[in-house]
C-alpha positions as CSV (number, residue, x, y, z in Angstrom):
1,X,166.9,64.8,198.8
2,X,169.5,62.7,196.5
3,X,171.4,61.2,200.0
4,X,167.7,60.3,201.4
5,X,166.4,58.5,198.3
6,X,170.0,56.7,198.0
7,X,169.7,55.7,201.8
8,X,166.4,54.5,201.2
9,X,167.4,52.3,198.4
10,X,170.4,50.9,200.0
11,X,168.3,49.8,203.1
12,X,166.1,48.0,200.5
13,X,168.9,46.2,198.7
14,X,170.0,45.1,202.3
15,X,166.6,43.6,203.2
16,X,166.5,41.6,200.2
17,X,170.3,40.5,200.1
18,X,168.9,39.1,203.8
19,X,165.8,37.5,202.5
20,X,168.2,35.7,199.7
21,X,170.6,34.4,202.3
22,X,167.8,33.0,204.1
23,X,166.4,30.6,201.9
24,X,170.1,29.6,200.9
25,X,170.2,26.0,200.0
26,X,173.9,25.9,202.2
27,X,171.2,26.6,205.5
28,X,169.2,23.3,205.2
29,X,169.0,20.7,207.4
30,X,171.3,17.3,207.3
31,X,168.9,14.9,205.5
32,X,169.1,11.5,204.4
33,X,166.5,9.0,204.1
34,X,167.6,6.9,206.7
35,X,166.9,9.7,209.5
36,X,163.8,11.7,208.1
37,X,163.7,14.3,210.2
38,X,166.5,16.5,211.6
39,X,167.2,15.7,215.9
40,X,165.2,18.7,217.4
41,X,165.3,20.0,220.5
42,X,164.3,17.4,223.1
43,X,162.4,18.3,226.5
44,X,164.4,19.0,229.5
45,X,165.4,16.7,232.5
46,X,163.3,18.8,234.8
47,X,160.4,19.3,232.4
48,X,160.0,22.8,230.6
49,X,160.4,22.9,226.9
50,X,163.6,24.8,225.4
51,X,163.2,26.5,222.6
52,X,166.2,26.7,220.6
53,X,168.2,30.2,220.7
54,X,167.7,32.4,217.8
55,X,170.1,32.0,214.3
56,X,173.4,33.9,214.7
57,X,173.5,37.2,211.9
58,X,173.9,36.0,208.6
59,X,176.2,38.6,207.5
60,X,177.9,41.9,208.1
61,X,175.9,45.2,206.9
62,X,178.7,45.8,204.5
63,X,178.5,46.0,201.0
64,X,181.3,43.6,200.2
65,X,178.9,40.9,202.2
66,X,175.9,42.0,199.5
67,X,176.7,39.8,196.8
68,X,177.8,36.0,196.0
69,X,180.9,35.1,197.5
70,X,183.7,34.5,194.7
71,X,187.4,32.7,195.7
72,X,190.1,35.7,194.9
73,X,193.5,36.0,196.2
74,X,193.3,38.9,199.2
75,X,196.1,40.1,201.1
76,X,197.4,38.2,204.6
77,X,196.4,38.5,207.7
78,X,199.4,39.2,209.4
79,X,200.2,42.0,206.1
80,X,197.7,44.3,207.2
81,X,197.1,47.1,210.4
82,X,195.2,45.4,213.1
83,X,192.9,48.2,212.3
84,X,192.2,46.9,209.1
85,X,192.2,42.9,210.2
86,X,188.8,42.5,211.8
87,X,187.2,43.6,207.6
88,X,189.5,41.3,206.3
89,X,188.8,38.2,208.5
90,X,185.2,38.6,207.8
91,X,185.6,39.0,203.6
92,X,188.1,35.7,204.2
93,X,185.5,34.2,206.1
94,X,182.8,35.2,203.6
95,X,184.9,34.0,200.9
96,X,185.2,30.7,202.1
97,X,181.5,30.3,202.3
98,X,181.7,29.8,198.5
99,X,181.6,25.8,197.2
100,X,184.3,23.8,195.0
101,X,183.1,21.4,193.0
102,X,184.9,17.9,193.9
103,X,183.6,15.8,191.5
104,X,186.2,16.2,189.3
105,X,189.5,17.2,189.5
106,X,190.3,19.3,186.6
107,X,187.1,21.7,187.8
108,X,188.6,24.9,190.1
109,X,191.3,23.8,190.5
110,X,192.9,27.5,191.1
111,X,189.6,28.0,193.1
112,X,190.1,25.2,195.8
113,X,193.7,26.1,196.3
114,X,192.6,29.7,197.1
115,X,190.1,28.2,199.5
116,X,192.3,26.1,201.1
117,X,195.1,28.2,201.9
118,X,192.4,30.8,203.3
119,X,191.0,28.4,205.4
120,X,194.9,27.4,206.6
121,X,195.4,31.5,207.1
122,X,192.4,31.5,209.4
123,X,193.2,28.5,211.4
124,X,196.3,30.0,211.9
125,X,194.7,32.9,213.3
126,X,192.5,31.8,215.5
127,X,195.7,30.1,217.2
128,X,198.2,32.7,217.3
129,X,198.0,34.9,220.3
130,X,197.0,37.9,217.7
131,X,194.0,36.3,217.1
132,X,190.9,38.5,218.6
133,X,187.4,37.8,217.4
134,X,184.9,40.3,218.3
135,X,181.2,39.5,218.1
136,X,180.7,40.5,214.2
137,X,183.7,38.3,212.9
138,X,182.2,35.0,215.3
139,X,179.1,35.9,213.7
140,X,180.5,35.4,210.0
141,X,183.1,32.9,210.8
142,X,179.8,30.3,212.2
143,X,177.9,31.4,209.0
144,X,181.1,30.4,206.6
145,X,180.8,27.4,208.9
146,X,177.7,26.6,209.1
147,X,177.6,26.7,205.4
148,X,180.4,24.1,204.4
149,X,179.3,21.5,206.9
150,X,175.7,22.0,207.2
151,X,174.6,19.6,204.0
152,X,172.6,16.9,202.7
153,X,174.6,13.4,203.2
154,X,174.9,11.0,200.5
155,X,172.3,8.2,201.1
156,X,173.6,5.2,202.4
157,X,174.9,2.0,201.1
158,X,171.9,-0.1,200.9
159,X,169.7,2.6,200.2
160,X,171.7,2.8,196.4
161,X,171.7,-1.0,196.4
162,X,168.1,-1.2,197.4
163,X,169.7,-4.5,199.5
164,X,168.3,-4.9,203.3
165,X,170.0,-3.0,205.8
166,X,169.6,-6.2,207.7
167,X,171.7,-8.2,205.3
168,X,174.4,-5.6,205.4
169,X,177.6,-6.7,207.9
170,X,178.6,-3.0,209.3
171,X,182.1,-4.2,209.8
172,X,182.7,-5.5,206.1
173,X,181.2,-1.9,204.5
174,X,184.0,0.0,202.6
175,X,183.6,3.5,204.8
176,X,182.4,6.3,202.3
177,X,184.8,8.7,202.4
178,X,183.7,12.2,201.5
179,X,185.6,14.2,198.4
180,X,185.8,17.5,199.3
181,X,187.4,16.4,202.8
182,X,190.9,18.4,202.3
183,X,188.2,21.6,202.9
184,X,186.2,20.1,205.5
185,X,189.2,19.3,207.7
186,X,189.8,22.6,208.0
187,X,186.6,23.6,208.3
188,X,186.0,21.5,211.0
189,X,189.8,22.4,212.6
190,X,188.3,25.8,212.5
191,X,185.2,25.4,214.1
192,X,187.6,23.3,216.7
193,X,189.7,26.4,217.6
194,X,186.8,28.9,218.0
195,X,185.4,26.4,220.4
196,X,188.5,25.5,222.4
197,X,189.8,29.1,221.9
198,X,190.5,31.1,225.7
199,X,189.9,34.4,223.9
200,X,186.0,33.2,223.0
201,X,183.9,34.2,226.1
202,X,180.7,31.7,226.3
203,X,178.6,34.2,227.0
204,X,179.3,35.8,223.4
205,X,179.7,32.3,221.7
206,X,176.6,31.2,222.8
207,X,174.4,33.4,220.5
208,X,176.0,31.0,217.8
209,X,176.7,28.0,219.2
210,X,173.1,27.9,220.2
211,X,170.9,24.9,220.6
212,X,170.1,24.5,216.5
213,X,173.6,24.7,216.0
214,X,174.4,21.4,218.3
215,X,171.2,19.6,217.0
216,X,172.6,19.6,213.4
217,X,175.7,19.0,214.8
218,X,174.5,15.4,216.0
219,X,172.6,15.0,212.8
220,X,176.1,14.9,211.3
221,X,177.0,11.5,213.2
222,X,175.0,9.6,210.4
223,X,178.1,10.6,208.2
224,X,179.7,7.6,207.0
225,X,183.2,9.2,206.6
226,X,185.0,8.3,210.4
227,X,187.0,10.5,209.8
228,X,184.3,13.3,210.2
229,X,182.7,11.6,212.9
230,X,185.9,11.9,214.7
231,X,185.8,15.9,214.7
232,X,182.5,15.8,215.4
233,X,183.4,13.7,218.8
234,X,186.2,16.0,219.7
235,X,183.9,19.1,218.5
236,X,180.8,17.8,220.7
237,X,182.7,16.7,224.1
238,X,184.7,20.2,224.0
239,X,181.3,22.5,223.7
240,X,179.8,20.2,226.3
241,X,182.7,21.0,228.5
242,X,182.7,24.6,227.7
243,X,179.1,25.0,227.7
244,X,177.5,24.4,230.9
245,X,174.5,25.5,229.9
246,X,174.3,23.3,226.6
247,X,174.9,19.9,228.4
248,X,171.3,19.1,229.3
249,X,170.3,19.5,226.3
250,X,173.0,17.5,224.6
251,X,171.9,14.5,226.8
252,X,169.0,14.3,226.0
253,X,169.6,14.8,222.3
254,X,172.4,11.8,222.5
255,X,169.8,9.7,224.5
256,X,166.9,10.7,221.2
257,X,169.5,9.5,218.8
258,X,170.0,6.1,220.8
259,X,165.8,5.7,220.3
260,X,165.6,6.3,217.0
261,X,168.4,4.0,216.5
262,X,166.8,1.0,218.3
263,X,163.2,1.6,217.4
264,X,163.4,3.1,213.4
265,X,166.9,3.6,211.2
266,X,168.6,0.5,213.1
267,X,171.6,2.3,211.3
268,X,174.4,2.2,213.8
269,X,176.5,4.9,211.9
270,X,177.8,7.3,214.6
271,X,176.4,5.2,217.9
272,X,180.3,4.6,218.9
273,X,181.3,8.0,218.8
274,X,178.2,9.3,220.7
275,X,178.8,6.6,223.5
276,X,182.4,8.0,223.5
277,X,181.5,11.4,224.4
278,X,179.0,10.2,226.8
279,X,181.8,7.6,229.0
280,X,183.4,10.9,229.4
281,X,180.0,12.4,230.6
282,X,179.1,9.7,232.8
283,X,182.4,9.6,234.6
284,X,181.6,13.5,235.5
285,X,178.8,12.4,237.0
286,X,178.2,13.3,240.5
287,X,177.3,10.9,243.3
288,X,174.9,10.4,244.3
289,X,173.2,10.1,241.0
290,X,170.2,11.6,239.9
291,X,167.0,9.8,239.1
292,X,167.1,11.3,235.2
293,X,170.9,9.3,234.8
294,X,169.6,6.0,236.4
295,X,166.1,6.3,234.1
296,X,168.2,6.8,230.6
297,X,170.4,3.7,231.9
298,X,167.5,1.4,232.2
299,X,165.8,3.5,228.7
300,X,168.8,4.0,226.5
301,X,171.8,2.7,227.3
302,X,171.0,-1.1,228.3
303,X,168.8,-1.6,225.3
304,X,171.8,-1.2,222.9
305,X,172.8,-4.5,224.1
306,X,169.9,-6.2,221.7
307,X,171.2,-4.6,218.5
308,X,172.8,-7.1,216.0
309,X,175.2,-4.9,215.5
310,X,176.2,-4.1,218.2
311,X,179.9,-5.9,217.3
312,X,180.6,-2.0,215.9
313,X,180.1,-0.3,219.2
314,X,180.3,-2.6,221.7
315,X,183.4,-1.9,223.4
316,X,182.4,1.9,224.3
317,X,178.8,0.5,225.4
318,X,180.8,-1.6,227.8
319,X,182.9,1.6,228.8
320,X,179.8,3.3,229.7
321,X,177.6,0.7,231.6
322,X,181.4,0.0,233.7
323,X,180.7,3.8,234.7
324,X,177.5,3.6,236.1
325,X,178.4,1.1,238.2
326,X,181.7,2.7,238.9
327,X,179.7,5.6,240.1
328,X,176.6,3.8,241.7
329,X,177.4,0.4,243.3
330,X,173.8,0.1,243.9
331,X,173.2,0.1,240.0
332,X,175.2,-3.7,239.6
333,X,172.1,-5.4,240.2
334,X,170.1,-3.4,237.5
335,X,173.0,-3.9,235.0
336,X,173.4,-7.4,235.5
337,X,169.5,-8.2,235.3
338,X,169.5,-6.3,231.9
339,X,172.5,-7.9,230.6
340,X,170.2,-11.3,231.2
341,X,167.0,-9.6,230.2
342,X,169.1,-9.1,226.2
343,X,171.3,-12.1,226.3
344,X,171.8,-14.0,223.0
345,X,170.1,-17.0,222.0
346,X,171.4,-17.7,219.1
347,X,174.0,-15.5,218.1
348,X,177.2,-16.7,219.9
349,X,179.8,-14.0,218.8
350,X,177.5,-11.8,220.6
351,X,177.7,-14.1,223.4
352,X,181.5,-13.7,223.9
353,X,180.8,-10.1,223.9
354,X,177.8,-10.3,226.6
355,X,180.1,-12.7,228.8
356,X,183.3,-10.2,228.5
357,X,181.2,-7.0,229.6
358,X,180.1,-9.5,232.4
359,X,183.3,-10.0,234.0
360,X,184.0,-6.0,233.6
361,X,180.6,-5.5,235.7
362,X,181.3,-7.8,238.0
363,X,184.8,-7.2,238.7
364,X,183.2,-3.5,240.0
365,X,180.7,-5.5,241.6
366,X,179.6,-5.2,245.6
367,X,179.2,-8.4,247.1
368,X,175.8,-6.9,248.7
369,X,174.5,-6.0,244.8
370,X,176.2,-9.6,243.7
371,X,173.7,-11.7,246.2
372,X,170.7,-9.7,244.7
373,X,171.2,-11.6,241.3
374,X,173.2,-14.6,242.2
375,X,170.4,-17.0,241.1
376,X,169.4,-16.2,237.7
377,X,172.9,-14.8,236.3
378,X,174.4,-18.5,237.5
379,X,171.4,-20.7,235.9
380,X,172.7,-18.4,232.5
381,X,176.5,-18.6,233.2
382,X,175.5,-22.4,233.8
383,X,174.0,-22.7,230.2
384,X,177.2,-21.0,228.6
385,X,178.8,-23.6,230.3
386,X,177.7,-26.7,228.6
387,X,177.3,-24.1,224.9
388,X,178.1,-26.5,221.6
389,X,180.8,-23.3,220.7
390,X,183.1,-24.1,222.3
391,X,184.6,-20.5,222.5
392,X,181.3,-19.5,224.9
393,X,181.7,-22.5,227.1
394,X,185.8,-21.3,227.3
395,X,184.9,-17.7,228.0
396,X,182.6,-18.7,230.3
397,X,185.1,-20.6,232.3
398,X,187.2,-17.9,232.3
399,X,185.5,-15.7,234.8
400,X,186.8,-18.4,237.5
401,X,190.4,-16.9,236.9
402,X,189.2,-13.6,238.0
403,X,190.3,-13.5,241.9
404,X,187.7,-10.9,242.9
405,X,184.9,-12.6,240.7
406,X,186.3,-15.6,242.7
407,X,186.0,-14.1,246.1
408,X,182.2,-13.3,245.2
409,X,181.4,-16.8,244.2
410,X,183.1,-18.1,247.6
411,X,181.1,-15.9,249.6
412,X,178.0,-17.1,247.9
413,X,179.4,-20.9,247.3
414,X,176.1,-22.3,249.1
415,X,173.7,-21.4,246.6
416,X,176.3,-21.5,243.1
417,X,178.0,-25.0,243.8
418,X,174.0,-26.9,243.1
419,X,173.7,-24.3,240.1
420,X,176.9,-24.6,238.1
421,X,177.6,-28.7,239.3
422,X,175.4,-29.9,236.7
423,X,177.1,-28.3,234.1
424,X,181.2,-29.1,234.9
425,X,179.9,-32.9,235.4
426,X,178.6,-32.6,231.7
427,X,181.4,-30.7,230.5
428,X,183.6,-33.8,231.8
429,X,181.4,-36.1,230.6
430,X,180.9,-35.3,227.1
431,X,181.6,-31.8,225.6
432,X,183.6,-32.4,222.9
433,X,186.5,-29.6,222.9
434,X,189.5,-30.5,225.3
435,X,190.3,-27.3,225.9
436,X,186.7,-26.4,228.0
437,X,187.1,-30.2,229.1
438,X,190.6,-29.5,231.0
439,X,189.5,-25.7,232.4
440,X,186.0,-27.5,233.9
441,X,188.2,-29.9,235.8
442,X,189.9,-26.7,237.2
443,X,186.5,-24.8,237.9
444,X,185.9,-28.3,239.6
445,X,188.7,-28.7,241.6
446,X,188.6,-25.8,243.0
447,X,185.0,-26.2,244.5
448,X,186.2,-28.7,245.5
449,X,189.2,-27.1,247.9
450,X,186.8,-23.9,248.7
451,X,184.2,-26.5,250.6
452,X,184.6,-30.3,250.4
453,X,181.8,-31.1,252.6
454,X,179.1,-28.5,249.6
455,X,181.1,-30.5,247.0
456,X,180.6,-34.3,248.3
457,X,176.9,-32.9,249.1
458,X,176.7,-31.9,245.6
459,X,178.2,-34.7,243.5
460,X,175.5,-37.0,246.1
461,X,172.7,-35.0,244.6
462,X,173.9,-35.1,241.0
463,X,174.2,-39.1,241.1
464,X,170.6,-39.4,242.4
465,X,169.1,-36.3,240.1
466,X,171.3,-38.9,237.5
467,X,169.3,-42.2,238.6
468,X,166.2,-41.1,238.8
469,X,166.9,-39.8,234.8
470,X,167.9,-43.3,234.1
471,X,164.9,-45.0,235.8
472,X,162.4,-42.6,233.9
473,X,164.3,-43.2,230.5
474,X,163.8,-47.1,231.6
475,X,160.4,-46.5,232.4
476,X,159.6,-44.9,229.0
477,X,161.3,-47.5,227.3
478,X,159.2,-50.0,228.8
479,X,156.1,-48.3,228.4
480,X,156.9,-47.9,224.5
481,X,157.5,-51.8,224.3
482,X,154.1,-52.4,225.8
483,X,152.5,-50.1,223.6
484,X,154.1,-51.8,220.5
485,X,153.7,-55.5,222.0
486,X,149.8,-54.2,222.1
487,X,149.6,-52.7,218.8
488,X,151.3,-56.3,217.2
489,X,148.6,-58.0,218.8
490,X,145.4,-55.6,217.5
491,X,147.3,-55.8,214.2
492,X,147.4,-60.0,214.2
């Protein structure tokens, strides 16, 4: 009678140790007020919902798991039977679940060191050859996990300034760097390891690397510590490769992150790193590409170009968009057209960007995809041409010392020569940098040697569009002296 009633009581105590480690604060969502709700799980390609996989175990049924986890000095790994190791991992693990306070340095100081050189042990472990993990110590090792990354991110600059995160410059912000980091790395390098380990069988993993585990995972890309953002990228792209059955979902998640980026935070925190990973996806692509790739192009990627800051991430957006082409010839005209569709007005550091991811498209360009956009990406090329910066006008010019760029242009010299004449007479007329004056006399010559007969043609037309300016200026002219000589006499 005694053994039943102590049975019963332990299964009680166990419920309601579980209940506790439920609504643990270390289990909420990443939140900040610049992303108000955590990234859920997004709709697939092919339309059914996917619900997110259940939360791994929270932890063993043992009683050393039933109470808070406090940092004490426990015996090594590699000291103990291999019998005895699997209990031991697990009470490390469960161990390390337990926060320092990094606020100050003088607080735990003993505390931190003991976490620290744990979390070393089990890195260690993980890597030797010695290291097996069976389903139970996974389960506790992505709970100890889960609770050291898992957190609520300081709110960002502007939001403690109260300053407009318009008027902030993204490249002149002093990085936040987060104070507990010496714990996190290894945290991270843990989590790392598991993932990348040959021992870990996906099929087992996936009951903790689950769906809700890789959607807070990409919450954590609005950390303003690069060097967490860093893992995270190296963390992401690994379970993507490893995961087959993740990657859908991890599209589509990436691609949700891009929206609310364009359309509500405009915080671009992250947005490199994410286009990272995804270059890497896009050149694993197969050809020929499916409708969903082409539609998150046109819907995602392309639109990044109208950011103002789009300084921070430009050069992997480039990477990406040079993929798709890469991939898909047939995609060049689509790339080009939104390229024009986001061009600059009046912002021309962006405009040396725009006209530097232009030569990389076009230098993977087909001439069959070139003719499609021939017109209007010239009457643009021709206005960077005559640009007051002189730095747009000069990388403008540029693109004519591209031989295969120059092998397009050839091909379609009929209908480019009356588009860009207009501007290289004006450039030599009047622009006032001698640089752009000296390399439109070399665009020029060398229309001239591709087709003398199109160049006379077109310098005969630019003279007579030229007098038939001057004879409406004269016109006006006159017309104004009429109407003042009139006005004089009504007046007298």
């Amino acid at each position: 009678m005694f053994n039943k009633i102590k049975k019963l009581s332990q299964k009680k105590f166990n419920k309601s140790d579980q209940h506790n480690q439920d609504n643990n604060p270390t289990n909420t969502n990443v939140v900040r007020s610049s992303r108000a709700t955590p990234t859920t799980a997004s709709p697939l390609p092919n339309g059914e919902s996917q619900t997110p996989a259940p939360s791994p175990s929270q932890t063993p049924n043992h009683p050393m798991f039933t109470s808070t986890p406090t940092l004490e000095v426990l015996p090594l790994l590699k000291d103990v039977s291999s019998s005895d190791r699997p209990l031991l991992f697990m009470k490390k693990a469960h161990m390390c679940s337990c926060q320092c306070d990094f606020s100050d340095t003088l607080i735990m100081p003993r505390e931190k060191e003991i976490k620290r050189q744990t979390l070393l042990e089990l890195v260690d472990f993980l890597h030797s050859s010695s290291g097996k993990v069976n389903e139970t110590m996974q389960s506790e090792l992505i709970r100890m996990v889960s609770a050291n990354i898992f957190r609520s991110l300081p709110p960002a600059h502007y939001e403690n300034t109260g300053a407009p995160p318009e008027g902030n410059d993204p490249e002149e912000e002093e990085p936040y760097l987060e104070p507990w980091w010496p714990h996190l790395q290894l945290v991270y390098e843990l989590l790392l390891r598991y993932v990348v380990s040959s021992e870990i069988e996906p099929k087992t993993a996936k009951k903790f690397i689950n769906h809700t585990f890789v959607s807070r995972l990409l919450d954590l890309f609005d950390s303003e510590d690069p060097r967490e953002r860093e893992y995270l990228k190296t963390v992401l792209h690994r379970i993507y490769g490893k995961f087959i059955f993740h990657r859908p979902f991890i599209r589509c998640s990436v691609y949700n992150i891009f929206y609310k980026f364009l359309y509500e935070t405009e915080r671009c925190i992250g947005i490199g790193e994410l286009l990272e990973i995804l270059g890497s996806v896009i050149n694993g692509f197969t050809v020929p590409m499916r409708e969903e790739h082409r539609l998150y192009l046109v819907k995602a990627i392309l639109p990044l170009h109208k950011s103002k800051s789009i300084s921070v991430y430009h050069q992997q957006l480039s990477y990406c968009v040079v993929q798709f082409v890469e991939k898909d010839y047939k995609l060049a005209d689509t790339v080009i057209r939104g390229l024009l569709k986001y061009w600059p007005l009046t912002n021309c550091n962006k405009e040396v960007l725009f006209l530097g991811e232009l030569e990389e498209v076009l230098d993977v360009t087909e001439p069959s995809e070139f003719q499609h956009c021939v017109v209007p990406l010239f009457t643009q090329i021709g206005k960077c041409l005559n640009s007051a910066h002189f730095q747009v006008a000069e990388r403008a010019l540029f693109l004519w010392n591209n031989e295969h760029i120059v092998g397009l242009i050839a091909e379609n010299k009929d209908v480019i020569f009356p588009i860009i004449f207009e501007a290289l007479e004006k450039n030599m007329k009047g622009h006032w940098n001698q640089a752009v004056h000296g390399l439109s006399e070399n665009v020029r010559r060398m229309f001239m040697e591709m087709d003398n007969d199109l160049f006379e043609e077109c310098e005969k037309q630019y003279q007579e569009n030229e007098a038939k300016t001057w004879e409406l200026l004269e016109q006006r002219e006159m017309t104004w002296k009429r109407l003042e000589e009139a006005a004089s006499l009504v007046a007298n």
